[in-house]
Each structure stands twice: as C-alpha cells, then as structure tokens.
Z-matrix of the N, CA and C atoms (Angstrom, degrees):
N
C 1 1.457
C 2 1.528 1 109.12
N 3 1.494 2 114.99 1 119.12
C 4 1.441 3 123.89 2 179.54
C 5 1.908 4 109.18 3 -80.70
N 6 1.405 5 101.80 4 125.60
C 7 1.538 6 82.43 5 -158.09
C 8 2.164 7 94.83 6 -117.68
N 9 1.203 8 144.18 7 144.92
C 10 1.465 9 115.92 8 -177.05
C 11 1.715 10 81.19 9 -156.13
N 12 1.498 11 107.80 10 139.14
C 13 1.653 12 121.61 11 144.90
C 14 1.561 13 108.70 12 -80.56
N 15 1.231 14 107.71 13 113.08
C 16 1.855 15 109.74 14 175.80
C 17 1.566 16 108.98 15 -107.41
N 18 1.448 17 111.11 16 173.60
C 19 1.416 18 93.22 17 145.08
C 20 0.743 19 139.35 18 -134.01
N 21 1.823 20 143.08 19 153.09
C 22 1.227 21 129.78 20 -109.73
C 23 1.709 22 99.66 21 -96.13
N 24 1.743 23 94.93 22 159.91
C 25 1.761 24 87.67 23 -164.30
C 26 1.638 25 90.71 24 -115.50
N 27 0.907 26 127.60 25 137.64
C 28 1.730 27 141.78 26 152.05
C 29 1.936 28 101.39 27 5.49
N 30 0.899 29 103.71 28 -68.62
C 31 1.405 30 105.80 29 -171.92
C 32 1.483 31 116.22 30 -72.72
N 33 1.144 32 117.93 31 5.79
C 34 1.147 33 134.39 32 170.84
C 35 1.424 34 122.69 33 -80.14
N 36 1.613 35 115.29 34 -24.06
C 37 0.849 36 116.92 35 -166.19
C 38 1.932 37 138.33 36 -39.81
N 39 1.553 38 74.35 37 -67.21
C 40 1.701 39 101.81 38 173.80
C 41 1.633 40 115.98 39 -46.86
N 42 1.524 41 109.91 40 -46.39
C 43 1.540 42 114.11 41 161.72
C 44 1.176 43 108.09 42 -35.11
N 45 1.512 44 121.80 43 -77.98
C 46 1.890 45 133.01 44 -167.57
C 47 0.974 46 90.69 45 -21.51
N 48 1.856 47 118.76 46 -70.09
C 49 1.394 48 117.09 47 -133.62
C 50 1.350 49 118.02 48 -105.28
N 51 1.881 50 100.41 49 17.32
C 52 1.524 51 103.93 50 146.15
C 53 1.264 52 104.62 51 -81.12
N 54 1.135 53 108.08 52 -65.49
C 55 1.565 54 109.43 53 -175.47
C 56 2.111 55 133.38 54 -41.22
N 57 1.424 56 89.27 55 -26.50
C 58 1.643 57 101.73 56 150.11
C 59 1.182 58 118.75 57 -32.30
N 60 1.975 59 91.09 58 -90.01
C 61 1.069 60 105.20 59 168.30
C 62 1.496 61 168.27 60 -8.97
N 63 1.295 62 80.82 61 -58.09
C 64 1.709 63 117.87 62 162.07
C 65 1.959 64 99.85 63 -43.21
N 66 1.381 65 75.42 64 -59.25
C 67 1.852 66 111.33 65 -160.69
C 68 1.541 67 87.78 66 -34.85
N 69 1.410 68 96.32 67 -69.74
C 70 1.395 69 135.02 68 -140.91
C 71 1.593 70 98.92 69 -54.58
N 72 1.375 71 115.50 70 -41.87
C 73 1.132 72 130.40 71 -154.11
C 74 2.095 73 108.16 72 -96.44
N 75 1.485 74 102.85 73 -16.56
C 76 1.358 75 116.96 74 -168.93
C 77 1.308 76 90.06 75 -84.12
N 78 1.752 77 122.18 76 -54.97
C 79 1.509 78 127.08 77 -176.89
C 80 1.079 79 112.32 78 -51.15
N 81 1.601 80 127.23 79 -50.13
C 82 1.960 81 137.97 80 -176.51
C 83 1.578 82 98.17 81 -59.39
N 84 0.819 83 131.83 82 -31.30
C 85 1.458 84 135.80 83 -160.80
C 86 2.180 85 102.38 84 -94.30
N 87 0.765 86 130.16 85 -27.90
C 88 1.350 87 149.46 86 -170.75
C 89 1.657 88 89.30 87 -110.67
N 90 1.153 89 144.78 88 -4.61
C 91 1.464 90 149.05 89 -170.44
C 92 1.732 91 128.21 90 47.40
N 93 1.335 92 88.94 91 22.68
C 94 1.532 93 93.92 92 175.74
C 95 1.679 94 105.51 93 -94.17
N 96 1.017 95 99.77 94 112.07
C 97 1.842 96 112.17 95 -172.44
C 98 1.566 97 104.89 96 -112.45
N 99 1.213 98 129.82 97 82.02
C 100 1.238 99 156.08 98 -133.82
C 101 1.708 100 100.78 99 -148.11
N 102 1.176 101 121.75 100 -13.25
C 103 1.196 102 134.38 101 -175.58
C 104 1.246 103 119.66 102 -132.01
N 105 1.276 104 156.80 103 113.68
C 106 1.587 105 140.03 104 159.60
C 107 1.780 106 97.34 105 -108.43
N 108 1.913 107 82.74 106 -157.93
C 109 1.237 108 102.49 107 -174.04
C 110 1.660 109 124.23 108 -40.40
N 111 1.678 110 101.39 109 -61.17
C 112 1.213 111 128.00 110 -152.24
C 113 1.411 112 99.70 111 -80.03
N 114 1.518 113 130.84 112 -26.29
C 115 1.539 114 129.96 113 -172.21
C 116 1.714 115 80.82 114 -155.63
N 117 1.535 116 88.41 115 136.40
C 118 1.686 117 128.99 116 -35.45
C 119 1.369 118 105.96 117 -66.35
N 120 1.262 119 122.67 118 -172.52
C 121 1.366 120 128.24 119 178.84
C 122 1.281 121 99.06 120 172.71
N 123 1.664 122 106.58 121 152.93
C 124 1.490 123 143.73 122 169.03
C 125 1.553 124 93.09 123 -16.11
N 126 1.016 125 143.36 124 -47.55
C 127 1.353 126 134.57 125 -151.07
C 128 1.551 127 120.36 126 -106.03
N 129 1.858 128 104.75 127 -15.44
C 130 1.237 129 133.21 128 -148.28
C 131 2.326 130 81.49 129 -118.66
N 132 1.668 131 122.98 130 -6.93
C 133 1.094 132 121.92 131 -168.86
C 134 2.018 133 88.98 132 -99.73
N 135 1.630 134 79.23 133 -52.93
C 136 1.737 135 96.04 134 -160.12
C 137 1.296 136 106.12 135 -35.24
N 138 2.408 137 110.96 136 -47.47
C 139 1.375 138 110.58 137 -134.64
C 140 1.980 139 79.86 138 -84.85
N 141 1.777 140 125.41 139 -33.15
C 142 1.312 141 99.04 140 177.33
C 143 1.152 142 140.50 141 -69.99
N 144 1.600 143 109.62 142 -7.90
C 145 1.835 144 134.65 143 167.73
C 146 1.587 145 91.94 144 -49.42
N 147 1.524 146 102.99 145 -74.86
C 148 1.558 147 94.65 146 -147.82
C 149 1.632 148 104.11 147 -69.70
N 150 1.378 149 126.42 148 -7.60
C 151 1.325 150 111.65 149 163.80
C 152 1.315 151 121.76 150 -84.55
N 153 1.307 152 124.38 151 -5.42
C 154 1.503 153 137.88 152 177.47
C 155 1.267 154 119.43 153 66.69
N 156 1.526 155 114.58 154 56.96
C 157 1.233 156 151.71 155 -178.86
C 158 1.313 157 101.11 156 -107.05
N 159 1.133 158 127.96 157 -58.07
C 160 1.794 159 126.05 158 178.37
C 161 0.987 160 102.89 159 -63.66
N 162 1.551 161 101.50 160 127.22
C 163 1.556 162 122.68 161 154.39
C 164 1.545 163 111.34 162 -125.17
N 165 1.408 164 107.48 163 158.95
C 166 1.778 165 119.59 164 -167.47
C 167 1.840 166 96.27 165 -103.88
N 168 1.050 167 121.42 166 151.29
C 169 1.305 168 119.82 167 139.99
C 170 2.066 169 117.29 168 -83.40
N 171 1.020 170 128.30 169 136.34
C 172 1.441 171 137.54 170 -172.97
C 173 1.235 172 94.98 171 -116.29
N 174 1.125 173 120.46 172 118.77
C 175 1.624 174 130.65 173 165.21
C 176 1.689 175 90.44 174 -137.62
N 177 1.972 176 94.17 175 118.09
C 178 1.326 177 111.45 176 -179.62
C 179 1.324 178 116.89 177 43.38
N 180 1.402 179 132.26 178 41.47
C 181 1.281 180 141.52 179 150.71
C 182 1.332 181 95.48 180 107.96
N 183 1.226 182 151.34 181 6.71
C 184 1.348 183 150.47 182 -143.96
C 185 1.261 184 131.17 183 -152.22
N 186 1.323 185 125.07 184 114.17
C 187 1.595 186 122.39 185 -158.71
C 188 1.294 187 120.97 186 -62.54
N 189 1.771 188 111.13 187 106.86
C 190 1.775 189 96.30 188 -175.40
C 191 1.240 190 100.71 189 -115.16
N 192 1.381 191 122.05 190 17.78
C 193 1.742 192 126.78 191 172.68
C 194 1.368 193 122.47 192 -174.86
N 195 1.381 194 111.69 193 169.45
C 196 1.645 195 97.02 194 -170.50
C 197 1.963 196 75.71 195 -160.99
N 198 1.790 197 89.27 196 160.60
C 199 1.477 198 108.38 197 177.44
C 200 1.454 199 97.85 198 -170.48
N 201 1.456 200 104.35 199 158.98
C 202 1.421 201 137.15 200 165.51
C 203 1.449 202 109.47 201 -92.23
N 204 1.640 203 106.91 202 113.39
C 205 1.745 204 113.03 203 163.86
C 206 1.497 205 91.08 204 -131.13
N 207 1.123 206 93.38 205 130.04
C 208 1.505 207 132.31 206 160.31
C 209 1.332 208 132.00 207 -160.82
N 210 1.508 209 129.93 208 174.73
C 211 1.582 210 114.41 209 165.25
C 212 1.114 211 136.13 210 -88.84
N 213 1.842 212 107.16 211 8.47
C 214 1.585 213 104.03 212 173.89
C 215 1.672 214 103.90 213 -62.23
N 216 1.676 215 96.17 214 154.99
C 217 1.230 216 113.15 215 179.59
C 218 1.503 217 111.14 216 -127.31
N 219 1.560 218 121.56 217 145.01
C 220 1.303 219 100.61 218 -158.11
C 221 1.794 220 89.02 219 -88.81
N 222 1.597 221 112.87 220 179.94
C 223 1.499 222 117.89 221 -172.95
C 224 1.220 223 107.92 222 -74.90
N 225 1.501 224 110.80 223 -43.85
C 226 1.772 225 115.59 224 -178.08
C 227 1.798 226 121.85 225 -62.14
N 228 1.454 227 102.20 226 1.16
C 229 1.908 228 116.88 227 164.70
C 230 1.484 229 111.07 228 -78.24
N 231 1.164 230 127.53 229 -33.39
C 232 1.188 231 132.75 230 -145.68
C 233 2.161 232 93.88 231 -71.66
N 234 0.991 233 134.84 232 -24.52
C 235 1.029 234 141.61 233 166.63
C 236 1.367 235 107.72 234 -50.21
N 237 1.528 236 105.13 235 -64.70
C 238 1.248 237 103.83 236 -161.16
C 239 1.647 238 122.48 237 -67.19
N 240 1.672 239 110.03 238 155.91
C 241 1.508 240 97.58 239 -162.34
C 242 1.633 241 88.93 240 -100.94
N 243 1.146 242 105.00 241 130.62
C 244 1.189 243 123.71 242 174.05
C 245 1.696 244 115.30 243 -106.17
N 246 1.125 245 129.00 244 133.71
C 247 1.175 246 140.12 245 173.62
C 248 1.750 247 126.19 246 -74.17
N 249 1.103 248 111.35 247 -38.64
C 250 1.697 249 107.87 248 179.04
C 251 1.206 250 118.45 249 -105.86
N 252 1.145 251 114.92 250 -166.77
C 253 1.655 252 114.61 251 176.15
C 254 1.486 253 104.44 252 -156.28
N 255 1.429 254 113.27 253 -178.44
C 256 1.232 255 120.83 254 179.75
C 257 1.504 256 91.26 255 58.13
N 258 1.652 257 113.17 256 83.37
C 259 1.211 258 139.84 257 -147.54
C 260 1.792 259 98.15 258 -116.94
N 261 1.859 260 125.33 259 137.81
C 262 1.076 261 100.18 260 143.12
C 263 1.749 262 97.39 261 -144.50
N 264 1.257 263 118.80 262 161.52
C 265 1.258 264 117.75 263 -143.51
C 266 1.835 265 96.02 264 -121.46
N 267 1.599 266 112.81 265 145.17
C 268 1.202 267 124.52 266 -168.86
C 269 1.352 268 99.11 267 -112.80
N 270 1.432 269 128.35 268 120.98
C 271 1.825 270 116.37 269 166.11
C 272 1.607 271 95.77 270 -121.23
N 273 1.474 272 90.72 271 168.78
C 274 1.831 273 101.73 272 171.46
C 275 1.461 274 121.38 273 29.75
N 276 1.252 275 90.30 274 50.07
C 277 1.413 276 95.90 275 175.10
C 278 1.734 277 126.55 276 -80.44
N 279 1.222 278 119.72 277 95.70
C 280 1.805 279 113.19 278 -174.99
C 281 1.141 280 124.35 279 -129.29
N 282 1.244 281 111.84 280 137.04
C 283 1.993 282 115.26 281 -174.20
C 284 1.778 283 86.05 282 -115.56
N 285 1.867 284 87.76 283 154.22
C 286 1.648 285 92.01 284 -176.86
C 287 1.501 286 107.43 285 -91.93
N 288 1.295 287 87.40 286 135.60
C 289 1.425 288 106.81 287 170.69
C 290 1.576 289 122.47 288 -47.46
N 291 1.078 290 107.25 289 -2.25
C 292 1.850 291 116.82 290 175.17
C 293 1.888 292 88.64 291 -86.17
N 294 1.297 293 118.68 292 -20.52
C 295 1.904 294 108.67 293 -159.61
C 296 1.840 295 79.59 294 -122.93
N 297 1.045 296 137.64 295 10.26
C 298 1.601 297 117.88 296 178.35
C 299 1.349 298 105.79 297 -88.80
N 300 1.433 299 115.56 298 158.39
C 301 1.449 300 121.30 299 -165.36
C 302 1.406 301 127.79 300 88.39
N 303 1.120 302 98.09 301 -5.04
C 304 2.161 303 81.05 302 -160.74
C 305 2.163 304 75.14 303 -115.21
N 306 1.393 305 137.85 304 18.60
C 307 1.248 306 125.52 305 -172.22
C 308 1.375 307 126.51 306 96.34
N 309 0.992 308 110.33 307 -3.26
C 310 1.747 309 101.50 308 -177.38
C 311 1.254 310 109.31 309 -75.12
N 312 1.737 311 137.39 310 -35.34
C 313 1.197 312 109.14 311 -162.38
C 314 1.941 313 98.87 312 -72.22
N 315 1.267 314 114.71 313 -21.02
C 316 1.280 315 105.50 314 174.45
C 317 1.727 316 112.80 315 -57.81
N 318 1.541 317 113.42 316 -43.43
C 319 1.858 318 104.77 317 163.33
C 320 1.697 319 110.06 318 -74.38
N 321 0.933 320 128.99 319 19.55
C 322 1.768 321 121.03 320 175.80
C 323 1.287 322 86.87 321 -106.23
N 324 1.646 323 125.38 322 -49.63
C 325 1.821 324 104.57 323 -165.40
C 326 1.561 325 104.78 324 -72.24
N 327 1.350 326 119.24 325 -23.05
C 328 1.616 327 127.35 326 -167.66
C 329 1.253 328 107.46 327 -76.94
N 330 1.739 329 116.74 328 -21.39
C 331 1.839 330 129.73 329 177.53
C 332 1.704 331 83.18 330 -77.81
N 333 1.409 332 124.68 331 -84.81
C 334 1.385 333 127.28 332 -154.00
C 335 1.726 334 111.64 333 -44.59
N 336 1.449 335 122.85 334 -28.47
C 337 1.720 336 120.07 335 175.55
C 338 1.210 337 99.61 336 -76.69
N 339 1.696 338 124.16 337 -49.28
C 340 1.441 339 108.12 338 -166.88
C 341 1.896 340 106.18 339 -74.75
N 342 0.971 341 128.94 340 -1.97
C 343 1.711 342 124.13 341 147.96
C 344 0.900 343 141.74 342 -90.24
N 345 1.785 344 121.56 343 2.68
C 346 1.148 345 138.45 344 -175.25
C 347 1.988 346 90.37 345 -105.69
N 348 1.216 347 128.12 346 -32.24
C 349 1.145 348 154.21 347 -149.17
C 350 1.911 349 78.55 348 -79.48
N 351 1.137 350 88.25 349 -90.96
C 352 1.652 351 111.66 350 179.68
C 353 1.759 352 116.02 351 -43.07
N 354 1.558 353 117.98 352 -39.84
C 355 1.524 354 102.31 353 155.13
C 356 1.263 355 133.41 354 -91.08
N 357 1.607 356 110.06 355 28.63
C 358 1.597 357 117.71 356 160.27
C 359 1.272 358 94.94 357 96.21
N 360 1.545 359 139.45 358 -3.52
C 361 1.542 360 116.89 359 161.86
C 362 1.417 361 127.38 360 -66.96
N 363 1.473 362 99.31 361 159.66
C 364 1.626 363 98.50 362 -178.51
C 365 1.557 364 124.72 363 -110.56
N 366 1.431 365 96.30 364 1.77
C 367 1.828 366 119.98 365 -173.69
C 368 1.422 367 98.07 366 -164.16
N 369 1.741 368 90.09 367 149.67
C 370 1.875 369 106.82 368 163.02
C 371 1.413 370 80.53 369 -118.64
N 372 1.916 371 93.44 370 159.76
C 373 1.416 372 123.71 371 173.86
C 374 1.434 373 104.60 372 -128.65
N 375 1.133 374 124.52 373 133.68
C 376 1.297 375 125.58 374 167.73
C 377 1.612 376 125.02 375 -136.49
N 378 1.527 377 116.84 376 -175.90
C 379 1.780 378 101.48 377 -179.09
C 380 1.576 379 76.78 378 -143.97
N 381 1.097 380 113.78 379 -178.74
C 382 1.811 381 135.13 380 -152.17
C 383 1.364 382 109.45 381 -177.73
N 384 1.189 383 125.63 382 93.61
C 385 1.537 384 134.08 383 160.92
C 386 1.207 385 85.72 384 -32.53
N 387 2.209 386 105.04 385 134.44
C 388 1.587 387 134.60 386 -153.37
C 389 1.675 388 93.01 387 -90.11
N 390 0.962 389 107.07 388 -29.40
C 391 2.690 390 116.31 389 177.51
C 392 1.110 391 87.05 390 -76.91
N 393 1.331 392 139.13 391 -51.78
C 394 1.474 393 127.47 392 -169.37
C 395 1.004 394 121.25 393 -30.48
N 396 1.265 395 140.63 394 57.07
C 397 1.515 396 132.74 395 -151.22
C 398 1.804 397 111.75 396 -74.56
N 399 1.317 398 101.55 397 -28.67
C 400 1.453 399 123.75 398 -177.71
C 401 1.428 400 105.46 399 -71.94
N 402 1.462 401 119.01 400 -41.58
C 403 1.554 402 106.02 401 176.67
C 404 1.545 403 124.81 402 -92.99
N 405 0.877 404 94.05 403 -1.45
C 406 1.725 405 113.42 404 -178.00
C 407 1.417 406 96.91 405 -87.58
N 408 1.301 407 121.80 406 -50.41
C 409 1.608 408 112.67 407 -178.27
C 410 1.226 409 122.02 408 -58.29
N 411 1.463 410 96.93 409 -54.02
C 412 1.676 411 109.89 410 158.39
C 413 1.553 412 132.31 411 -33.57
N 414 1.010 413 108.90 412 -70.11
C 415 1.598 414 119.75 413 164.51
C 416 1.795 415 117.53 414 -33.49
N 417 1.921 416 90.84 415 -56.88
C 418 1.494 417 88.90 416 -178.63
C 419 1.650 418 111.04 417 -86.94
N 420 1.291 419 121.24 418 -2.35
C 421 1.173 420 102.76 419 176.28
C 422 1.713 421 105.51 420 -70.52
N 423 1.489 422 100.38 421 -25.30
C 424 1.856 423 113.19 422 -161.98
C 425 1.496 424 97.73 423 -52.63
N 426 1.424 425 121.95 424 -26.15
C 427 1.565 426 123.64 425 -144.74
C 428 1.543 427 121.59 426 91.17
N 429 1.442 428 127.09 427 17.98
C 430 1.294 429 139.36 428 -174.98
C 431 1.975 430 99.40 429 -82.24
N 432 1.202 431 109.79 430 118.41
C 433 1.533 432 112.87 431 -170.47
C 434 1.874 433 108.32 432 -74.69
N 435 0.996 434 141.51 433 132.51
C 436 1.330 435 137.29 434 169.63
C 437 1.093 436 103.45 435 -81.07
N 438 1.848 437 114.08 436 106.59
C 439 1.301 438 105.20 437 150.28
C 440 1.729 439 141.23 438 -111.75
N 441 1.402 440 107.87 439 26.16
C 442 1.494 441 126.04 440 161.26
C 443 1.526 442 108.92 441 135.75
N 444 1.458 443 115.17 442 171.08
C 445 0.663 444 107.30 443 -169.58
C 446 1.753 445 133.67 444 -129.04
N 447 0.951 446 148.93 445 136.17
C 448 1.554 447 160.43 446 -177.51
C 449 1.351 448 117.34 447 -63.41
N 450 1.618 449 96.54 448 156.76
C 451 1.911 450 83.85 449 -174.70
C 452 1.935 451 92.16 450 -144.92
N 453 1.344 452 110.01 451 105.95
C 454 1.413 453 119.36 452 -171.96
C 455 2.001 454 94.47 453 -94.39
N 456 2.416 455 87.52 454 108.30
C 457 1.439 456 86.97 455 170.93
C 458 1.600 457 126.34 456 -75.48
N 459 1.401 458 113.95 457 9.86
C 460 1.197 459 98.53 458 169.89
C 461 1.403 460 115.41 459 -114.66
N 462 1.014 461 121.31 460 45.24
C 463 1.651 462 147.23 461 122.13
C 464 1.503 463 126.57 462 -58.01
N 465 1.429 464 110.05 463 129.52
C 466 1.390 465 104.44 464 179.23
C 467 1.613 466 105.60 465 -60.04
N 468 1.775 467 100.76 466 160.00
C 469 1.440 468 117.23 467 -163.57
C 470 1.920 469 101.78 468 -66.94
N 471 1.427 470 105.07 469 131.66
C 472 1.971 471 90.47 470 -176.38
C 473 1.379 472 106.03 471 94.46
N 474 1.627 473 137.82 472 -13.75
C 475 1.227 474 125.74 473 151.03
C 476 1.804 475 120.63 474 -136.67
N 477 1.316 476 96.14 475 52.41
C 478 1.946 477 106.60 476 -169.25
C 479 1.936 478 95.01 477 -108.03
N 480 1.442 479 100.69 478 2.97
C 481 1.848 480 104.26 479 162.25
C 482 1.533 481 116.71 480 -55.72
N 483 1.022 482 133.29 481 95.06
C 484 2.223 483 110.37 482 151.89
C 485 1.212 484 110.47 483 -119.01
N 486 1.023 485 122.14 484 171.88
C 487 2.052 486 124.06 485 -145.47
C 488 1.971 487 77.55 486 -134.61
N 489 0.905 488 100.70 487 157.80
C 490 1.387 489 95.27 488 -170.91
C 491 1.823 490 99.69 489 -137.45
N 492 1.314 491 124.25 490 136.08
C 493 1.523 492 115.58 491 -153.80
C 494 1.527 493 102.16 492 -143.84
N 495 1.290 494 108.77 493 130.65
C 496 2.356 495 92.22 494 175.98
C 497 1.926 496 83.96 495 -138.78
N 498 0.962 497 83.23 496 165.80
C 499 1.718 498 113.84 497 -169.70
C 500 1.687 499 109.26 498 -142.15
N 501 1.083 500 116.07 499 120.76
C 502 1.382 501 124.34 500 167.55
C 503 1.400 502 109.71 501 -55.44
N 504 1.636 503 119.55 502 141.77
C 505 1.347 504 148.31 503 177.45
C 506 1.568 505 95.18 504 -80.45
N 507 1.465 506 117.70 505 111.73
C 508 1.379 507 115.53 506 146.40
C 509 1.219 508 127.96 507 -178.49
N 510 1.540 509 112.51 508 145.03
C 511 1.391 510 142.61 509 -117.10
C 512 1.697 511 90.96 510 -124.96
C-alpha cells in the first residue's frame, strides 16, 4: 500500500468534498454533529487550497482524507494551558469511512508529525469533538496529551464540547 500526505491540488477539489461528505454523513448518522453547513465547506476547502494549507491523504493514488495544517489557532484555545510551543495546528481532519479501520488514521496522524517535523515544528495542537469517541482514542492512543477542553457556541446545544490535545514533534 502506497501511502503520501500531499498537498491538495485545484482539481482535487470535487474528490474532498465527496469524500467529506461521505465523512460528513457517516458522523450525522452515529449523531456526532461536529460538523454543519458553514464548517467546513466548499468554500472553507477552496480558501485553505489556495493558501496551501490543504493537504490530501493518498492511499494508492487516491484520496482517502484531507486536513487543514496551519498555525491558525482558533480563539476559544487561548484558555487552554498548553505546554509546548513552536506550534502547528491540525483542523477538519477526515478519512472516509469506506478506508476507516484497517489503520490509516493511525498513518494520517504519523503523515501530519512527520511534516510538521520536517517544517521545523516542535508540536501539533489539535481539538476533537468530546462523543467522538473514535477520535479521541485515536489521538490519545497516538500520545497526544489532553489539555482541556472548549465549548464552540455555534454548535448545536449538547455538542459545543472539543477536548483539545498537542503532542510533541520528534524525530
């Protein structure tokens, strides 16, 4: 299995946002609503494409995930006490549920350190819808430290929880 973090190219688009979708629609269905309209979306992919923030996961030539790394940080972190620095930050991160299970998101977080590694960061930070039980395990199985958690009000009422987690870069 050929496995690559790229980053995402223009023509790629329409793929992602089947593959969102997919996402999008596996999570609503299991009732973790962690996602709506407005984030992420078509417009919320394009504006981190053209800053070259999107990256794909490629498994065997073929898009089975996509995420936002950059260093924006959202405002509702700023509470939390975080321990490291030389920070780079993971959002909307999703592999399709047609490729979950067999290990990849364990090679998608192991793609995103070894590029954070390689552009001179020294930590990822991330947040994880609090029902997510699946990504939260994940994360902490990775070694991602919990250091508290956020409450986004424009989340429906009963899911505005995310646990917010960073892990030291090292090589």
């Amino acid at each position: 299995m050929n496995i690559q973090l790229r980053q995402a190219a223009k023509e790629q688009l329409d793929i992602i946002m089947d593959v969102y979708i997919r996402c999008k629609h596996d999570l609503d269905e299991k009732g973790l609503l962690q996602w709506n309209d407005e984030y992420p979306s078509r417009g919320y992919f394009k504006e981190e494409m053209s800053d070259g923030n999107l990256y794909v996961l490629m498994v065997d030539g073929e898009i089975a995930g996509s995420a936002t790394l950059n260093e924006w940080q959202s405002p509702e972190w700023s509470d939390i006490p975080w321990k490291l620095g030389n920070e780079w930050m993971i959002h909307a991160l999703f592999l399709d549920p047609l490729q979950q299970g067999n290990g990849l998101g364990t090679m998608f977080m192991k793609k995103c350190e070894e590029l954070a590694g390689e552009k001179g960061y020294e930590s990822i930070r991330l947040d994880a819808y609090s029902l997510n039980t699946g990504a939260n395990s994940l994360y902490e199985k990775l070694g991602y430290e919990y250091r508290g958690s956020v409450y986004f009000t424009s989340k429906p009422e009963g899911h505005q929880e995310y646990r917010c987690y960073e892990k030291a870069v090292t090589f």
